[in-house]
Rosetta silent file (secondary structure, phi, psi, omega in degrees, C-alpha in Angstrom):
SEQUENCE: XXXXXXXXXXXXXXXXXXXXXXXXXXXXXXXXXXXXXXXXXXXXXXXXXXXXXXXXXXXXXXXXXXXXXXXXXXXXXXXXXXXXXXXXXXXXXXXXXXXXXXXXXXXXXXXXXXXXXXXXXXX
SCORE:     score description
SCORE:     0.000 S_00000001
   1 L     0.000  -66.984  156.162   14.099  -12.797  -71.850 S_00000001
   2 L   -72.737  -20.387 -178.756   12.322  -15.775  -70.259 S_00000001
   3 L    86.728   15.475 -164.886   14.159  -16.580  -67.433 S_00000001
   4 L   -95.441  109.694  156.217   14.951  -20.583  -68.594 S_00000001
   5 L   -69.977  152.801  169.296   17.751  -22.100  -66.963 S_00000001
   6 H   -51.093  -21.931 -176.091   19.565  -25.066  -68.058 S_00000001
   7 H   -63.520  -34.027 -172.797   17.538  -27.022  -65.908 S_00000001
   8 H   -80.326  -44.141  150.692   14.253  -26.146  -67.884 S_00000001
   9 H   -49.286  -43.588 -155.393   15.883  -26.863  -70.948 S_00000001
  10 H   -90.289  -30.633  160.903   17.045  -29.516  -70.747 S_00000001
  11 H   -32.087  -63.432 -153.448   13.178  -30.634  -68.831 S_00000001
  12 H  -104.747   -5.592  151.434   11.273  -29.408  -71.885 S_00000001
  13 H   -65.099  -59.535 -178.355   14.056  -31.250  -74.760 S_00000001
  14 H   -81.411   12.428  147.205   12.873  -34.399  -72.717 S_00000001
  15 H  -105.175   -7.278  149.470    9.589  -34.290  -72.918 S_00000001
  16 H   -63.699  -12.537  166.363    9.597  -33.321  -76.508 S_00000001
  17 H   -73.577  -71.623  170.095   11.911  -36.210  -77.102 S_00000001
  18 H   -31.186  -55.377  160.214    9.123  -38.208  -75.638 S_00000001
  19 H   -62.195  -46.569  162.955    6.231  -36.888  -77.035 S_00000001
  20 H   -80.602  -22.452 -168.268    7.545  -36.513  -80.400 S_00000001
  21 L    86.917  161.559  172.714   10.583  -39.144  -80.965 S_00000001
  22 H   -82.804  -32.526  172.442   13.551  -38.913  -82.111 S_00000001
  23 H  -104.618   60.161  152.353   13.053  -38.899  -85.826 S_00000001
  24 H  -132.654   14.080 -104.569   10.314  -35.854  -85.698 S_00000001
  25 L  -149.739  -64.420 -163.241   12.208  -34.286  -83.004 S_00000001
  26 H   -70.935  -55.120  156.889   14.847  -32.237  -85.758 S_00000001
  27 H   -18.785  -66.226 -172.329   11.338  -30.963  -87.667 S_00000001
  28 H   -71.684   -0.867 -142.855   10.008  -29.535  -84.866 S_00000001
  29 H  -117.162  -66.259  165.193   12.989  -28.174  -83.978 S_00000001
  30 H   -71.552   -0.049  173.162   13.043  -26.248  -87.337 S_00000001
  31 H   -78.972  -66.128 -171.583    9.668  -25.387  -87.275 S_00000001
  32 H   -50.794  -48.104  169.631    9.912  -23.520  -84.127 S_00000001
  33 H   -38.091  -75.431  178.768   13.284  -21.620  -85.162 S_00000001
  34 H   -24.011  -70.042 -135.936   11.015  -20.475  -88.288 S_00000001
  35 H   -73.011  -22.050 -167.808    8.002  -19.707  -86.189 S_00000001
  36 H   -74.986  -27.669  176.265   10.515  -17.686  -83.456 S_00000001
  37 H   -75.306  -64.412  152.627   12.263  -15.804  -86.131 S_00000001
  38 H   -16.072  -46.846  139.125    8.776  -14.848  -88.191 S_00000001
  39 H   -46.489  -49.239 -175.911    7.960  -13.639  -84.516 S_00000001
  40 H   -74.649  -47.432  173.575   10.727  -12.025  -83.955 S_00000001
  41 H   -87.791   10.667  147.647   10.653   -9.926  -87.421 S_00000001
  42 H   -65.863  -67.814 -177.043    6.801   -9.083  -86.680 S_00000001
  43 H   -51.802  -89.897 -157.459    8.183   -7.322  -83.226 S_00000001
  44 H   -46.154  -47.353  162.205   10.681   -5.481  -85.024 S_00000001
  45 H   -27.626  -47.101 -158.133    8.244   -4.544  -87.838 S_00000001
  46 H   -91.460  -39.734  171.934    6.052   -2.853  -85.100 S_00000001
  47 H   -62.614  -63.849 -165.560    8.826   -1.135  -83.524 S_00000001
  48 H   -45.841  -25.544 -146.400   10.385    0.274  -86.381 S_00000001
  49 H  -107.799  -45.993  159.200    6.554    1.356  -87.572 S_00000001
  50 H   -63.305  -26.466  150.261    6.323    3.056  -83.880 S_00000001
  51 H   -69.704  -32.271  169.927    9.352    4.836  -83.708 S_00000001
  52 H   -60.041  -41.008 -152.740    8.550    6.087  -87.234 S_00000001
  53 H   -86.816  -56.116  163.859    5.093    7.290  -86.323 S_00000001
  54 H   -11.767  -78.022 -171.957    6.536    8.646  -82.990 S_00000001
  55 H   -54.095  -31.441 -156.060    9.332   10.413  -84.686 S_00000001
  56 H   -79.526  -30.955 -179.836    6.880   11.708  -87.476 S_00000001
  57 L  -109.781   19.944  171.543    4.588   13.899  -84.664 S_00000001
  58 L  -112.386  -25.072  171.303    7.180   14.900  -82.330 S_00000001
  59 L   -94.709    2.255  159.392    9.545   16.638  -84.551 S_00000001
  60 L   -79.444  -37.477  171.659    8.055   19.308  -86.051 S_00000001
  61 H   -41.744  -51.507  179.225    6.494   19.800  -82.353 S_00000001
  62 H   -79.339   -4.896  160.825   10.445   20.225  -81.443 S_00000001
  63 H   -84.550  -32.706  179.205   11.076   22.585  -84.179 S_00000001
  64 H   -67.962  -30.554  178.073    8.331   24.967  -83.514 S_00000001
  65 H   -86.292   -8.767  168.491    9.126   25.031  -79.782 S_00000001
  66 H   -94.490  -29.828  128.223   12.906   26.001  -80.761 S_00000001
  67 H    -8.307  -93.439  156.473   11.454   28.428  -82.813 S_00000001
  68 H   -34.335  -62.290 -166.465    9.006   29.799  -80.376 S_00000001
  69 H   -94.350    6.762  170.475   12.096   30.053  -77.773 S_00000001
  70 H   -90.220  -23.269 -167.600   14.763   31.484  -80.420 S_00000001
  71 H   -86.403  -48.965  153.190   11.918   34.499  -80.815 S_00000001
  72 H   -51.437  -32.867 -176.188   11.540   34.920  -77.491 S_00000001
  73 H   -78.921  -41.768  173.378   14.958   35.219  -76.713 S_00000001
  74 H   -53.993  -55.452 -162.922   15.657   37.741  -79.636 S_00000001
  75 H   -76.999   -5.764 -178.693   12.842   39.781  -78.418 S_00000001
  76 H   -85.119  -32.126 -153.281   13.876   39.733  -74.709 S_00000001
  77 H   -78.881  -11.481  162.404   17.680   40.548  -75.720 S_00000001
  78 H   -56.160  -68.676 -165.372   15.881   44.374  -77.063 S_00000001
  79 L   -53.332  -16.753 -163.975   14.835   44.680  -73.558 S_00000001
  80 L  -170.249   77.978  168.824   17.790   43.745  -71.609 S_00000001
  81 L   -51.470    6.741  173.090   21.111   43.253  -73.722 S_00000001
  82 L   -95.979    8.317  162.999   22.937   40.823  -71.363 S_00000001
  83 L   -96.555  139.892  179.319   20.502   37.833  -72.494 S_00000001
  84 L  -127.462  127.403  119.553   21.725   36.464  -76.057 S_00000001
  85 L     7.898  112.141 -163.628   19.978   34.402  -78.188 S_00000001
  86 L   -95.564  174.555  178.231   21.067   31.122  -78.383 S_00000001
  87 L   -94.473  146.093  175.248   21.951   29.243  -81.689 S_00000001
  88 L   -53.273  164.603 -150.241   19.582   27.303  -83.276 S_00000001
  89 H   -63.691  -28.160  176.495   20.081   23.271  -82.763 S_00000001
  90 H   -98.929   24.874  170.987   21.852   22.677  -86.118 S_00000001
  91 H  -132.062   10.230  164.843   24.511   25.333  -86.016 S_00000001
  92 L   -83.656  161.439  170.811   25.831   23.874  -82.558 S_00000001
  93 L   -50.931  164.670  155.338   29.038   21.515  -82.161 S_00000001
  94 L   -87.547  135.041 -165.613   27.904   18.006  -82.540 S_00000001
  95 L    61.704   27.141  170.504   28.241   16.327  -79.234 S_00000001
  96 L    64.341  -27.724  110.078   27.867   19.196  -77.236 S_00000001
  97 L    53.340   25.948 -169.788   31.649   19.550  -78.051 S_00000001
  98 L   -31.649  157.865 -175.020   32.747   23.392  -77.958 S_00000001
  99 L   -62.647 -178.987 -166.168   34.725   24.779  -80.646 S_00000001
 100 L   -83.048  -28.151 -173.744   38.480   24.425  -80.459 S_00000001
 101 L   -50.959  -44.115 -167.291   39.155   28.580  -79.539 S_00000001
 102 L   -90.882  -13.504  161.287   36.908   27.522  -76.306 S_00000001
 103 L   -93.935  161.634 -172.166   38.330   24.738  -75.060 S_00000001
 104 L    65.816  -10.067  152.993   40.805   24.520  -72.322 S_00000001
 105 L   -56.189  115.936  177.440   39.637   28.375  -71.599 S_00000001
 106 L  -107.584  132.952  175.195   38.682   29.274  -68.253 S_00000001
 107 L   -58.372 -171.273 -156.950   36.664   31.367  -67.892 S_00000001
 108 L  -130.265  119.783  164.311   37.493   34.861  -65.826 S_00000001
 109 L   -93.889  137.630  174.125   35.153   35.013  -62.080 S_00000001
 110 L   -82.454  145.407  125.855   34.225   37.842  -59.777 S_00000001
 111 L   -19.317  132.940  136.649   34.059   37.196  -55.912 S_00000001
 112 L   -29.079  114.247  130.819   30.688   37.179  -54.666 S_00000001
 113 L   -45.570  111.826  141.960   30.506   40.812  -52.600 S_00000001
 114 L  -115.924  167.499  179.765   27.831   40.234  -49.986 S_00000001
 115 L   -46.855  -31.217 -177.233   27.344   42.960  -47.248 S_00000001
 116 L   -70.974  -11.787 -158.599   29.279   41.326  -44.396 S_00000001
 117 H   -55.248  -50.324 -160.328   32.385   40.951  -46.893 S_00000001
 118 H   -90.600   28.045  171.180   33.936   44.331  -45.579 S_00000001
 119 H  -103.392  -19.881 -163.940   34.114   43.780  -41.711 S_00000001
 120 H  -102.367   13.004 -176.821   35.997   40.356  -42.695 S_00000001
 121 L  -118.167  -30.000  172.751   38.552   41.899  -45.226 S_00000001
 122 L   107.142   37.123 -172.254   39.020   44.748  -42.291 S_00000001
 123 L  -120.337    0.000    0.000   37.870   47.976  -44.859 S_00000001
């Protein structure tokens, strides 16, 4: 987090030994633990209260755009049945995961045909 080596430690215990003594030394010692944890659960406070605030105006944004794009997709699949509709996000596997009927299936490929195909097959 800081970048403090043993060397710096042990640098900044001896001039707080100096400056403070040795029996005011284990006080200050617990003061700072206090003040770093009380610091520490301030930071955390702020996160937690930014990911909430975050979270609170982005997800209705992502349901309305999977909305938006399940309605498109319905209405293009009038026009041109080989586009499907996909399923909305909470009727999918969890982990991206396919069902079990779909795994280990491979699917079945055509050859590309491009025009040159039938001088190199000889037809």
């Amino acid at each position: 987090m800081f970048d403090i080596g043993i060397q710096e430690i042990v640098l900044i215990f001896v001039i707080a030994l100096l400056v403070y003594g040795p029996k005011d030394l284990p006080e200050l010692g617990r003061k700072v633990g206090r003040y770093l944890a009380m610091f520490k659960r301030m930071v955390n406070d702020v996160k937690r209260q930014m990911d909430s605030e975050l979270y609170e105006y982005t997800d209705p944004i992502k349901k309305e755009m999977e909305k938006i794009n399940r309605e498109t997709l319905e209405a293009a699949s009038k026009f041109r049945p080989d586009i499907t509709p996909e399923k909305p996000a909470d009727e999918k596997p969890a982990g991206g995961i396919p069902p079990a009927e779909t795994q280990g299936a491979v699917p079945e490929t055509k050859p590309a045909e491009h025009p040159g195909d039938e001088k190199a097959h000889g037809k």
